[in-house]
DSSP file (Angstrom, degrees, kcal/mol; ACC not computed):
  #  RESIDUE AA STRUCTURE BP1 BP2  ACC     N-H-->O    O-->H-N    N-H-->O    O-->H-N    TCO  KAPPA ALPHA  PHI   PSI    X-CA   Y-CA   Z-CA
    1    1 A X              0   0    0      0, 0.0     2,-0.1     0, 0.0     0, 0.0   0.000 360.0 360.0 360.0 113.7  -30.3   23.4  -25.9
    2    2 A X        -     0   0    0      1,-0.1     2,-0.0     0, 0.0     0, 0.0  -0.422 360.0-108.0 -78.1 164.3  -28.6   19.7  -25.6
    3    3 A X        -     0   0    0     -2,-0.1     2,-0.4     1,-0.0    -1,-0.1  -0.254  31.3-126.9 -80.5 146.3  -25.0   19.1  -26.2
    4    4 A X    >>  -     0   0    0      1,-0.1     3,-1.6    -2,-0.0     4,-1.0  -0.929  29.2 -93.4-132.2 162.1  -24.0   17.4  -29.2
    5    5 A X  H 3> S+     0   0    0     -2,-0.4     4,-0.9     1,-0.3    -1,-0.1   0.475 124.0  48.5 -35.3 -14.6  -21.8   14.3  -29.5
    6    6 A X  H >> S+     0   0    0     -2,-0.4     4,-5.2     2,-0.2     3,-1.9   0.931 111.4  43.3 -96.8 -68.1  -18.8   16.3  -30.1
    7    7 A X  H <> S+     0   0    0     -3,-1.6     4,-2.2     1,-0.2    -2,-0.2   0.873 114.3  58.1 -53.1 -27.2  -19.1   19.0  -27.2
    8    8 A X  H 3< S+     0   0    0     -4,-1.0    -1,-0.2     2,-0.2    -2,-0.2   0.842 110.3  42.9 -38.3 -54.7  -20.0   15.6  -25.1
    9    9 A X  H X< S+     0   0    0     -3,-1.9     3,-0.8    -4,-0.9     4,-0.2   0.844 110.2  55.5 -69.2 -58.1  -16.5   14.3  -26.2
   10   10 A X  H >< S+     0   0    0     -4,-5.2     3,-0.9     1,-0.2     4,-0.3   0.867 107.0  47.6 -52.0 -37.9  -14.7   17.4  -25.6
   11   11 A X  T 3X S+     0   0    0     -4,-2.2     4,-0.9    -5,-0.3    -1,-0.2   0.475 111.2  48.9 -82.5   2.4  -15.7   17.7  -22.1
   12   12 A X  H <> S+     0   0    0     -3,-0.8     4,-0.6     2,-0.2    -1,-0.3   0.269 111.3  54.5-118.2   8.4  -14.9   14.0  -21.1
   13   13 A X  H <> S+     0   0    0     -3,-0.9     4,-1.3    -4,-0.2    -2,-0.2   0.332 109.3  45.4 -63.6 -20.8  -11.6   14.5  -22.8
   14   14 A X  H >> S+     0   0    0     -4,-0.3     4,-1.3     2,-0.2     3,-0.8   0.896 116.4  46.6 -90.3 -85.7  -10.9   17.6  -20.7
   15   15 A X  H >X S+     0   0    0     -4,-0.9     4,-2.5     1,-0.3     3,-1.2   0.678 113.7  43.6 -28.0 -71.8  -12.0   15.8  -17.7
   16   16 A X  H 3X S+     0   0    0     -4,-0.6     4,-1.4     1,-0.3    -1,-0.3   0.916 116.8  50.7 -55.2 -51.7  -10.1   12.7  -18.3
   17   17 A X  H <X S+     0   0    0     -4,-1.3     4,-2.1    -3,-0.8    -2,-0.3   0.845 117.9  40.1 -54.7 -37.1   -6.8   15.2  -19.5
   18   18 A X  H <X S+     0   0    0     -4,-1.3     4,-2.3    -3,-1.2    -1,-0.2   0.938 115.4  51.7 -90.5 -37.9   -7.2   17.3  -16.1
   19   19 A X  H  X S+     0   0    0     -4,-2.5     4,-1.2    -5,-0.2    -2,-0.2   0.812 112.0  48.2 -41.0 -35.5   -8.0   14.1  -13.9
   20   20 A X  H  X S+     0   0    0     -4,-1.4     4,-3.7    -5,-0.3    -1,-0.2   0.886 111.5  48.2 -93.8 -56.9   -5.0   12.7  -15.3
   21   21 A X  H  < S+     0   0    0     -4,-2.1     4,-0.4    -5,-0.3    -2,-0.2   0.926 112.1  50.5 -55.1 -39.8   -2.8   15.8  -14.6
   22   22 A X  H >X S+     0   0    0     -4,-2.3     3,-1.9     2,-0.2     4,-0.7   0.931 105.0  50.4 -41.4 -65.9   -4.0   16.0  -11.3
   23   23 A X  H >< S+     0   0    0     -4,-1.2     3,-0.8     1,-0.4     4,-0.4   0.850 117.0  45.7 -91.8 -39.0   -3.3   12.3  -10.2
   24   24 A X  T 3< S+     0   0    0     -4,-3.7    -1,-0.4     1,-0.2    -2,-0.2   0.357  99.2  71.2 -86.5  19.8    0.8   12.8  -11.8
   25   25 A X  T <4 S+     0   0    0     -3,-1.9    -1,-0.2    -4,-0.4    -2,-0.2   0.714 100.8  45.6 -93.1 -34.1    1.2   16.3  -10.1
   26   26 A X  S << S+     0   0    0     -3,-0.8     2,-1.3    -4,-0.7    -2,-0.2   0.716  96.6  77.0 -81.2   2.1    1.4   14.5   -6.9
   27   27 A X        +     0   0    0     -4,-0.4     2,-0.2     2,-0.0    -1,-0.1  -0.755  60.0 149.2-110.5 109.7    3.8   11.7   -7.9
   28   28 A X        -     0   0    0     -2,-1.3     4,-0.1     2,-0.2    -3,-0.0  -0.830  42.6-148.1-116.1 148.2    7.5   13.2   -8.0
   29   29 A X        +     0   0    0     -2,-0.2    -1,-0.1     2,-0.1    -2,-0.0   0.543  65.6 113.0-118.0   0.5   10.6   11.5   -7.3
   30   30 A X  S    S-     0   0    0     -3,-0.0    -2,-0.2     1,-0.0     2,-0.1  -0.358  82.8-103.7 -52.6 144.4   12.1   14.5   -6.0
   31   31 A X        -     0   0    0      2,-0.1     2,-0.1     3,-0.1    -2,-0.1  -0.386  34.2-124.7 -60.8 150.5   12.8   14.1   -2.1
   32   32 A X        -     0   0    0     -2,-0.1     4,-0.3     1,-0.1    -1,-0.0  -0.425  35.2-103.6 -83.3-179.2    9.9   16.3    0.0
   33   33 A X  S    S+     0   0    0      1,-0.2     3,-0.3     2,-0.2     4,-0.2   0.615 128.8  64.1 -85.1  -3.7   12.0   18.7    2.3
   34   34 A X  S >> S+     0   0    0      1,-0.2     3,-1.9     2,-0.2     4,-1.6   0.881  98.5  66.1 -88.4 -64.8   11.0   16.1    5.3
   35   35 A X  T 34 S+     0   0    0      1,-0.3    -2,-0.2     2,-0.2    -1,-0.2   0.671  96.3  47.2   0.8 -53.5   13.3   13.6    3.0
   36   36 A X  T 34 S+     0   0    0     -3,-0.3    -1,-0.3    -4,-0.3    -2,-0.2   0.488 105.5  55.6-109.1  -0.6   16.3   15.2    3.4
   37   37 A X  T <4 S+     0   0    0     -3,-1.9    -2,-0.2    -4,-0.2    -1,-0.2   0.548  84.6 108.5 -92.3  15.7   16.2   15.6    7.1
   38   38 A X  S  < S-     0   0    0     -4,-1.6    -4,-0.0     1,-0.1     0, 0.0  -0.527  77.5-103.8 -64.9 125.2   15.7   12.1    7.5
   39   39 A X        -     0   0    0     -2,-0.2     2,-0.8     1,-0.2    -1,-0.1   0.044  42.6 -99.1 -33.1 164.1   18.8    9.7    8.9
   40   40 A X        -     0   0    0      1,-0.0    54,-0.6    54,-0.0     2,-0.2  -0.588  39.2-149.0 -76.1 107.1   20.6    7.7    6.6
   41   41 A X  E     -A   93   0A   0     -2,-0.8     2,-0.3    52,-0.2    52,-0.3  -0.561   9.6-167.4 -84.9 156.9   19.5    3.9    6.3
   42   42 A X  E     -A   92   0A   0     50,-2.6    50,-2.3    -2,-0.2     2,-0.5  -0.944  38.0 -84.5-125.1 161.0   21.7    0.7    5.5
   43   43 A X        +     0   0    0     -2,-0.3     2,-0.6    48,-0.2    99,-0.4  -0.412  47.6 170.3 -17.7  87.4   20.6   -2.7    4.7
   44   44 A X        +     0   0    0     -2,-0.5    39,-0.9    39,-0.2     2,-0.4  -0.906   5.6 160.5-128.0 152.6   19.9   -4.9    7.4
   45   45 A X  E     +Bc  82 143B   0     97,-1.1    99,-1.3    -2,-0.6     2,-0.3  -0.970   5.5 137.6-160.6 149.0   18.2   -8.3    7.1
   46   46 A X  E     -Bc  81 144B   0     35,-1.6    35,-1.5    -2,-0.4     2,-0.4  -0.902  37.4 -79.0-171.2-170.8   17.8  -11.5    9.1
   47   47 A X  E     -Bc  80 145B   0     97,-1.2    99,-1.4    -2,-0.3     2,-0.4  -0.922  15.6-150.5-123.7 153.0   15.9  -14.7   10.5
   48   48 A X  E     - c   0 146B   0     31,-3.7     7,-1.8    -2,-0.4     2,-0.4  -0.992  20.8-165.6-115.5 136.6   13.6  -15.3   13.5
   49   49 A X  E     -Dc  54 147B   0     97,-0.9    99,-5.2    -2,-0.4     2,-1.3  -0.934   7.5-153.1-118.5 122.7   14.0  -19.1   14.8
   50   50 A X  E >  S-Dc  53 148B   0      3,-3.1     3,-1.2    -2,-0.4    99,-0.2  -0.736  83.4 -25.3 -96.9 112.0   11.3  -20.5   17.3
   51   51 A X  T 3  S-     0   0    0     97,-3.1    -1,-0.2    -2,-1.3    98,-0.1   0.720 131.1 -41.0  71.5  15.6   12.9  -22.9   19.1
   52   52 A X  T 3  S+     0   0    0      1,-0.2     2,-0.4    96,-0.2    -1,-0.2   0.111 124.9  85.5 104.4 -11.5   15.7  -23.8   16.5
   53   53 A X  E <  S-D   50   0B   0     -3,-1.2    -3,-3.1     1,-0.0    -1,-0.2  -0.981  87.2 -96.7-121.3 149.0   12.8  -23.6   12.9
   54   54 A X  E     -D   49   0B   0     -2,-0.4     2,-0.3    -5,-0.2    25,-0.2   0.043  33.7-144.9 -34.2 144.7   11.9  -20.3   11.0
   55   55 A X        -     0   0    0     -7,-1.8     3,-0.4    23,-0.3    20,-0.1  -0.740  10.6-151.5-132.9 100.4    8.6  -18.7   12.1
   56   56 A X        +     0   0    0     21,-0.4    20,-0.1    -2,-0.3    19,-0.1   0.016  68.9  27.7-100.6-167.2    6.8  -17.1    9.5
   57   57 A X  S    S+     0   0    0     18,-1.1     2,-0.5     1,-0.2    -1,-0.2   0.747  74.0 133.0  48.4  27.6    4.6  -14.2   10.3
   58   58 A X        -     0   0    0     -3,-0.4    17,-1.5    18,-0.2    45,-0.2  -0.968  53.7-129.4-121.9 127.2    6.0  -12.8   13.0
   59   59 A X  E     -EF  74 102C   0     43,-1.3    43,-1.3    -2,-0.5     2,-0.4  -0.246  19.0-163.7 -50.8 131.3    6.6   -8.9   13.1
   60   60 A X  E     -EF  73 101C   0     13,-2.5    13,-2.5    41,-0.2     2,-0.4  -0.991   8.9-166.9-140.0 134.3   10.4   -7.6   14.1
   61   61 A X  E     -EF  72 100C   0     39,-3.7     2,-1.0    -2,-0.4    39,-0.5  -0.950   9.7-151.8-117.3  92.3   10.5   -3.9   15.2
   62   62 A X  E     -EF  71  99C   0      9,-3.5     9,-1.0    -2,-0.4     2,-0.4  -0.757   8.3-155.9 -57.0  85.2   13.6   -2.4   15.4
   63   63 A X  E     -EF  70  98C   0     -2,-1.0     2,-1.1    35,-0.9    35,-0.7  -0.563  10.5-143.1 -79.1 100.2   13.6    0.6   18.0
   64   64 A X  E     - F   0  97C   0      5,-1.4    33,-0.2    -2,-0.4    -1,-0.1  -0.334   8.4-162.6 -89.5 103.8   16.2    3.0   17.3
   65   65 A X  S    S+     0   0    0     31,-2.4    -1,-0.1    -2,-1.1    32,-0.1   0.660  95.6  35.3 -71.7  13.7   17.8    4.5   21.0
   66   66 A X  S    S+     0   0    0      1,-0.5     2,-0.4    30,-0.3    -1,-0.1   0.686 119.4  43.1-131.2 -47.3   19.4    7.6   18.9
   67   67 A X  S    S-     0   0    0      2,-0.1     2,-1.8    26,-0.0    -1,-0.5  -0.901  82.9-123.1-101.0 141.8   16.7    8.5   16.1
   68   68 A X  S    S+     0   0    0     -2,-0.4     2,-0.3    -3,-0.1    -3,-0.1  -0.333  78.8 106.4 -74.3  68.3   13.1    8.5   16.8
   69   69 A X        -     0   0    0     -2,-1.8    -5,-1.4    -7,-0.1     2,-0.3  -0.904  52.9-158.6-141.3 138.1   12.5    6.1   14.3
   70   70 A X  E     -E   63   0C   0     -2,-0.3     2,-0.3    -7,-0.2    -7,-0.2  -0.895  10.2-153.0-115.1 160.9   11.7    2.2   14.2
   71   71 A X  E     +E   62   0C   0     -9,-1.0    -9,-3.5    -2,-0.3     2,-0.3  -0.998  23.6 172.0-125.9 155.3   12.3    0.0   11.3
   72   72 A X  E     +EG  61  84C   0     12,-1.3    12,-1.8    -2,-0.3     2,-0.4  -0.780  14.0 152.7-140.0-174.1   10.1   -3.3   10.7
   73   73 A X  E     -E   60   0C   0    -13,-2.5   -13,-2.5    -2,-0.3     2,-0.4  -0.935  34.5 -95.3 177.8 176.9    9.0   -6.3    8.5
   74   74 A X  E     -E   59   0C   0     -2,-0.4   -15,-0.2   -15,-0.3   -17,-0.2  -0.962  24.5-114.3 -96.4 117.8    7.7   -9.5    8.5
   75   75 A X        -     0   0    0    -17,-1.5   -18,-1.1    -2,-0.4     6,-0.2  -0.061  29.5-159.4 -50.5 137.6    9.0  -13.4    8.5
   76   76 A X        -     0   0    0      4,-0.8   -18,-0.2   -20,-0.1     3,-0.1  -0.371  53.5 -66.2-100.4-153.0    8.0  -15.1    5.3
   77   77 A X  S    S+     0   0    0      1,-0.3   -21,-0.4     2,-0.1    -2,-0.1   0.631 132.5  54.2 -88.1  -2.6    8.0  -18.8    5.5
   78   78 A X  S    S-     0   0    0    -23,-0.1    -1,-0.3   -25,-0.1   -23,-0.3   0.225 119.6 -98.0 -60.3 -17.6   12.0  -19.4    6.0
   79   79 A X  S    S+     0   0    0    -25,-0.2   -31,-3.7     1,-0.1    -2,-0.1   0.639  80.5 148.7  93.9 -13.3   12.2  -17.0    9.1
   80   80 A X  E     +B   47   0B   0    -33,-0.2    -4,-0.8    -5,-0.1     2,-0.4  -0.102  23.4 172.0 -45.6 141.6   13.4  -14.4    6.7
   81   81 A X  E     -B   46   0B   0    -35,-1.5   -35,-1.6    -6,-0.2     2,-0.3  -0.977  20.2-161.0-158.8 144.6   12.8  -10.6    6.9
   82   82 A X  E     -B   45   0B   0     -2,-0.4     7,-0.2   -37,-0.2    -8,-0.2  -0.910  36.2-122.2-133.7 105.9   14.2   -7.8    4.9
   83   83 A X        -     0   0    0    -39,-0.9     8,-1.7    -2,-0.3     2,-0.4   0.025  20.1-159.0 -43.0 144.5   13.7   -4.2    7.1
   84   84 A X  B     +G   72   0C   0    -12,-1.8   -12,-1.3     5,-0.2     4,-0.2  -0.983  21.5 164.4-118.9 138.2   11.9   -0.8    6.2
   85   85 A X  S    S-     0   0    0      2,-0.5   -15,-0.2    -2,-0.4    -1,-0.1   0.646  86.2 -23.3-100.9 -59.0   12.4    2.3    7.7
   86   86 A X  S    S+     0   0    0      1,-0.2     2,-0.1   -15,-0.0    -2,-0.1   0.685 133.0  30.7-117.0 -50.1   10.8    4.5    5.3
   87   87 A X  S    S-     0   0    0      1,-0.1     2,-0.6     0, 0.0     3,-0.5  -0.286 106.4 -78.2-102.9-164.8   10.5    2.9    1.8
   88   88 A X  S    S+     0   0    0      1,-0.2    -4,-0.1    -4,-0.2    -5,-0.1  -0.788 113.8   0.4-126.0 124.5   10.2   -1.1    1.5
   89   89 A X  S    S+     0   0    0     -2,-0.6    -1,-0.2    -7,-0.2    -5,-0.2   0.441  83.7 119.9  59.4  23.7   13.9   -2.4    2.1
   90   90 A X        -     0   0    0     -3,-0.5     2,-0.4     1,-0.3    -6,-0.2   0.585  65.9-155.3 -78.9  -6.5   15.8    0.5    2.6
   91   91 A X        -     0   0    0     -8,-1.7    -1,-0.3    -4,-0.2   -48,-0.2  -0.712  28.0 -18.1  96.5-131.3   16.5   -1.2    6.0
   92   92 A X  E     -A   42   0A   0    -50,-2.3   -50,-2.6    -2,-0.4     2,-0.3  -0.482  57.8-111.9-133.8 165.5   17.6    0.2    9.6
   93   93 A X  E     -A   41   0A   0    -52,-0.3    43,-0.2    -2,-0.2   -52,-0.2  -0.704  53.1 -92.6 -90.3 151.6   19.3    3.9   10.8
   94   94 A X  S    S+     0   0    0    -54,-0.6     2,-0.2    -2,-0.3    43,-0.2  -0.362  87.8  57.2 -53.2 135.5   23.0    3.3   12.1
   95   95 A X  E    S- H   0 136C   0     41,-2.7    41,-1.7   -29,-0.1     2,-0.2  -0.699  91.7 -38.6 128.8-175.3   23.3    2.7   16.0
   96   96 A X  E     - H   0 135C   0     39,-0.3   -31,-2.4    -2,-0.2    39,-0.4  -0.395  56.1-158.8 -84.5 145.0   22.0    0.5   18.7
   97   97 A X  E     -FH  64 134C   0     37,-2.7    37,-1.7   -33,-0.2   -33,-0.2  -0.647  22.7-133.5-142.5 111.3   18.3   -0.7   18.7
   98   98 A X  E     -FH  63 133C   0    -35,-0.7   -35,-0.9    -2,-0.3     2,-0.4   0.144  37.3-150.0   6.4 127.8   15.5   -2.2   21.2
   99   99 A X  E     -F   62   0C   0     33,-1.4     2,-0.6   -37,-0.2    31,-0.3  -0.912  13.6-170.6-116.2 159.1   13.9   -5.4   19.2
  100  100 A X  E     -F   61   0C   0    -39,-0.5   -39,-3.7    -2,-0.4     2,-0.4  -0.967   3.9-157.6-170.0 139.5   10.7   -6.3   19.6
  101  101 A X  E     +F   60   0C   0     23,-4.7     2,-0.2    -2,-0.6   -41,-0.2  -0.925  13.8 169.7-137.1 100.5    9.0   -9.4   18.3
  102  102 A X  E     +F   59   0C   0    -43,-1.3   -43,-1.3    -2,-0.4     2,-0.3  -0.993  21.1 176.1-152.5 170.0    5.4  -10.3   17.6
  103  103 A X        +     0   0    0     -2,-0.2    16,-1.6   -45,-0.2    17,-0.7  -0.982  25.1 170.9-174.2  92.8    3.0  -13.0   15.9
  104  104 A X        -     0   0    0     -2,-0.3     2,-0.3    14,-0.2    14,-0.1  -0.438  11.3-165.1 -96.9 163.5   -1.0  -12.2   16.4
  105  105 A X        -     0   0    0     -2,-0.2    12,-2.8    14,-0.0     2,-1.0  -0.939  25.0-115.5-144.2 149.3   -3.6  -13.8   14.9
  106  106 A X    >   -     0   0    0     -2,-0.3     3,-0.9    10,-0.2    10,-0.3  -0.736  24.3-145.0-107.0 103.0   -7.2  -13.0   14.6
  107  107 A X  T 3  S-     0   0    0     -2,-1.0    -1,-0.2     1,-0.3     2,-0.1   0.687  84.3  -3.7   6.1 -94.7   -9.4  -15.6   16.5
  108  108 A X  T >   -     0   0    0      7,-0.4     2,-1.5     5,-0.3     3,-1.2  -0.398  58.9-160.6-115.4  64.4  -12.2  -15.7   14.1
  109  109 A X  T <  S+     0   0    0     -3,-0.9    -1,-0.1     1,-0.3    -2,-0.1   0.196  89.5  57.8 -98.1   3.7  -12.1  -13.4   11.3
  110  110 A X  T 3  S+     0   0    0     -2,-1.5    -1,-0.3     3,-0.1     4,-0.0   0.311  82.8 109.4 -91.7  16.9  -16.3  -13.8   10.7
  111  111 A X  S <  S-     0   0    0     -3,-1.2     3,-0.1     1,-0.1     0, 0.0  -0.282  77.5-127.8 -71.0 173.3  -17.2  -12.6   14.3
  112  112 A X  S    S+     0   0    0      1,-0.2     2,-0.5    -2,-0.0    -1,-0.1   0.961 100.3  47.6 -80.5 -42.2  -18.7   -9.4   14.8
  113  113 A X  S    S-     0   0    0     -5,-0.0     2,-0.5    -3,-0.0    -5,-0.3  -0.792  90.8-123.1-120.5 118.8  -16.1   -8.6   17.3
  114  114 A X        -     0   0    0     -2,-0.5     2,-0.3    -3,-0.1    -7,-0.0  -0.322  19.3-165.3 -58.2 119.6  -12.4   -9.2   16.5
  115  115 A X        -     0   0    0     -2,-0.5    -7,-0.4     2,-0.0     2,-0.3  -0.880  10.6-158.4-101.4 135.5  -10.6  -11.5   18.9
  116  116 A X        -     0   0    0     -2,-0.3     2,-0.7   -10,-0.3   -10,-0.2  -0.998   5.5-148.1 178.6  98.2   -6.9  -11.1   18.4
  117  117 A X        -     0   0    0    -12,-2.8     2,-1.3    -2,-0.3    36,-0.1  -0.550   7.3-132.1 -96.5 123.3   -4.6  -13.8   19.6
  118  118 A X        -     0   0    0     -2,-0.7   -14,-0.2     1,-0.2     4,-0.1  -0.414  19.9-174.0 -77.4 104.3   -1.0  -13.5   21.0
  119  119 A X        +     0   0    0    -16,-1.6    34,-5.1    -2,-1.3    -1,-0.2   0.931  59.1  49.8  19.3-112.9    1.4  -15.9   19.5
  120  120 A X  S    S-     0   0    0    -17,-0.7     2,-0.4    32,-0.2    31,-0.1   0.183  99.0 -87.7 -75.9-164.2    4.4  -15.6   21.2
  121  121 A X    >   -     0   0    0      1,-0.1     3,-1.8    29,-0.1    -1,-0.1  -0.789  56.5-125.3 -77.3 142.7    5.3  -15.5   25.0
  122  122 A X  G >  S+     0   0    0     -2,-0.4     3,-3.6     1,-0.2     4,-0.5   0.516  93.1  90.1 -58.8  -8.5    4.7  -11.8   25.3
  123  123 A X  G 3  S+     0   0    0      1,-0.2     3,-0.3     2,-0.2     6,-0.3   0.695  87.7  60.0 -51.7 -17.0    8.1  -10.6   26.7
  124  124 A X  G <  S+     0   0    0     -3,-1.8   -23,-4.7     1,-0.2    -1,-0.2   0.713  93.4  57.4 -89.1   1.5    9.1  -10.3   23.1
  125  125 A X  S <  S+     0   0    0     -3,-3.6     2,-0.5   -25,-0.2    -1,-0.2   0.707  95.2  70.7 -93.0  12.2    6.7   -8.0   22.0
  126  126 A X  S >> S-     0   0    0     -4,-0.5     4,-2.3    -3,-0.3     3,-1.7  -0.852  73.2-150.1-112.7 119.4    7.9   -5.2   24.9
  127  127 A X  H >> S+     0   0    0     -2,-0.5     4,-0.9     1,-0.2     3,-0.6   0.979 102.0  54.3 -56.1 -48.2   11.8   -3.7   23.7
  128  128 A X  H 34 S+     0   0    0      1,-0.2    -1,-0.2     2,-0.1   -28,-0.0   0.667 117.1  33.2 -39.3 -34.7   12.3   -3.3   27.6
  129  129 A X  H <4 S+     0   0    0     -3,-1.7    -1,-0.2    -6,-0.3    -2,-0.2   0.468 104.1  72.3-112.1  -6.9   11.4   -6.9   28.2
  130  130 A X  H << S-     0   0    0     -4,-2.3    -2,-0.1    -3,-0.6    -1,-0.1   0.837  79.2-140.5 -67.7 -43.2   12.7   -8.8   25.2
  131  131 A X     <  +     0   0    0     -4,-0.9     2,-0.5     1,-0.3    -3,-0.1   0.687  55.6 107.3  75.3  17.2   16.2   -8.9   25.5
  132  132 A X        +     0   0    0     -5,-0.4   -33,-1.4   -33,-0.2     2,-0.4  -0.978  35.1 168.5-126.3 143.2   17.3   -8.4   22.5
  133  133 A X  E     -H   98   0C   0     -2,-0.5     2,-0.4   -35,-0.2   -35,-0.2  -0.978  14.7-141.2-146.8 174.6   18.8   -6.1   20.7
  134  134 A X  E     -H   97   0C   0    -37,-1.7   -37,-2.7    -2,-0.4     2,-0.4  -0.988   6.8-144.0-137.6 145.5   20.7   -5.1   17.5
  135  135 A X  E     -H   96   0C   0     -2,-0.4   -39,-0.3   -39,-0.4   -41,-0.1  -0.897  16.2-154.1  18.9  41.0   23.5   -3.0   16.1
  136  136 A X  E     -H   95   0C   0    -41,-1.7   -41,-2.7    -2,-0.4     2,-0.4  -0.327  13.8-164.7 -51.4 132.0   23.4   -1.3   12.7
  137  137 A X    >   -     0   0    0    -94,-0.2     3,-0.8   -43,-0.2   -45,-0.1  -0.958  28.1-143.7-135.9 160.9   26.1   -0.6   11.1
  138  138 A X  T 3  S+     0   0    0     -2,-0.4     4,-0.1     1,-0.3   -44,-0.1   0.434  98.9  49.3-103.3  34.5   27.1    1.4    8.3
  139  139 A X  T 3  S-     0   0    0      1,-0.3    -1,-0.3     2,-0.2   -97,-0.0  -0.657 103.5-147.3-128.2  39.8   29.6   -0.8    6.9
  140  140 A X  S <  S+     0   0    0     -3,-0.8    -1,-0.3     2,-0.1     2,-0.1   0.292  77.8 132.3  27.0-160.0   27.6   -3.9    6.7
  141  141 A X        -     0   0    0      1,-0.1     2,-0.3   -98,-0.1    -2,-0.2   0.961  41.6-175.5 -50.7 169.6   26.6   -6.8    6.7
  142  142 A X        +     0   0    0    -99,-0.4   -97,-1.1    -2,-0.1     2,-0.3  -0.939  26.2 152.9-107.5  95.5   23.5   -6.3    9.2
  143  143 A X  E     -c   45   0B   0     -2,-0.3     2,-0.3   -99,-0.2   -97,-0.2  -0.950  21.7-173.7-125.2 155.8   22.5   -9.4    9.3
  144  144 A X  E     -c   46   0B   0    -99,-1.3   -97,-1.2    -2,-0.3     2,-0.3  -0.977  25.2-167.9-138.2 138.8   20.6  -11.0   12.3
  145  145 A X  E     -c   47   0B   0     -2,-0.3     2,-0.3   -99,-0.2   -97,-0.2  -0.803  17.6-169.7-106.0 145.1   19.3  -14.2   13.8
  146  146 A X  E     -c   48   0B   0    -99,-1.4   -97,-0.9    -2,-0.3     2,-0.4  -0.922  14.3-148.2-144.6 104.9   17.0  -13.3   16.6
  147  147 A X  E     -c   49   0B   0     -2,-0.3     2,-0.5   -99,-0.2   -97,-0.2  -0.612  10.8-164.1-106.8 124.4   16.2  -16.7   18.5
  148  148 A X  E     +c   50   0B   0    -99,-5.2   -97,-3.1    -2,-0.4     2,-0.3  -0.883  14.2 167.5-118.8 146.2   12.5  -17.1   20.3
  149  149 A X        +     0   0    0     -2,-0.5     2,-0.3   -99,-0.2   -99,-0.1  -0.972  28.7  88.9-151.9 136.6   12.0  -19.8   22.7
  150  150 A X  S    S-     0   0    0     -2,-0.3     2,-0.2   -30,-0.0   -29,-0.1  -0.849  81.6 -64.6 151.6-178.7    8.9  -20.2   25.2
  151  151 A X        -     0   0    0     -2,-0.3     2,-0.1     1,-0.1    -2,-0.1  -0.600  58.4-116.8-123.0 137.5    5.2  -22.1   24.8
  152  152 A X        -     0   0    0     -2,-0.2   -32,-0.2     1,-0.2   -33,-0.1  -0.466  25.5-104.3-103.8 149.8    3.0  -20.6   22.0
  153  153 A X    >   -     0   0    0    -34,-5.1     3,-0.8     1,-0.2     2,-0.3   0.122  54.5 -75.3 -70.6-148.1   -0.4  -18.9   22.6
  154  154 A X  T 3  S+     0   0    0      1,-0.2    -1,-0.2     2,-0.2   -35,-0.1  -0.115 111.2  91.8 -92.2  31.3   -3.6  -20.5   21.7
  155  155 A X  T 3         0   0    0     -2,-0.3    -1,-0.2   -36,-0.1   -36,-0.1   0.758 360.0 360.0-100.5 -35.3   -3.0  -19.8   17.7
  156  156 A X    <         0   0    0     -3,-0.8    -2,-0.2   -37,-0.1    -3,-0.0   0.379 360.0 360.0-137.3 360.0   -1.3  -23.1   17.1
């Protein structure tokens, strides 16, 4: 016995109605219980200057020496960056941090095998070896200039 148009209808209404329930059961804005042990973030925001001009595309990693937590972003084309820690601009944790600074490129992006070229001099991408570091605080501003100087890899 085949279905007819109607029992056809009903079951791809069901489907779509339980598909649909499904896909919003996971999306809450209640905190999960990992949420609320999280540190507190503030704002923090800044530029990276290579050699005195903005440098866009280059990754800044905060390193946090008190939470085990990093926060990061990316330059746009000003040298600009607005940190994440967990959600997209919630910023940095309070306290001292390790910076770490870097700007890869991929060689040829139609080889078979990806070549991945380093930018900057590489002491900035290692917190130990960079020399820099930052401050958060939880009274604002955070803001930071982070100044790169040295001879660029083979990307430009």
């Amino acid at each position: 016995m085949s279905a007819t148009p109607m029992t056809r209808r009903c079951c791809t209404l069901v489907i779509v109605l339980a598909t649909t329930l499904l896909t919003f059961a996971g999306c809450s804005s209640r905190p999960d219980k990992w949420a609320a042990k999280r540190p507190k973030t503030y704002p923090a925001k800044g530029r990276v200057l290579w050699d005195g001009k903005p440098e866009e595309g280059i990754v800044v990693s905060l390193d946090s020496k008190v939470h085990n937590v990093s926060a990061s972003a990316i330059t746009d084309s000003t040298g600009a960056f607005k940190l994440k820690t967990y959600k997209t601009g919630d910023g940095a944790v309070a306290g001292e941090h390790a910076v770490r600074l870097e700007k890869r490129i991929v060689k040829d992006p139609q080889a078979l095998i990806v070549v991945e070229v380093v930018i900057l001099p590489k002491k900035y991408a290692d917190p130990k070896t960079s020399g820099i570091t930052a401050t958060v605080v939880e009274k604002g501003p955070n803001e930071f200039t982070f100044e790169v100087t040295g001879p660029r890899g083979d990307g430009k």
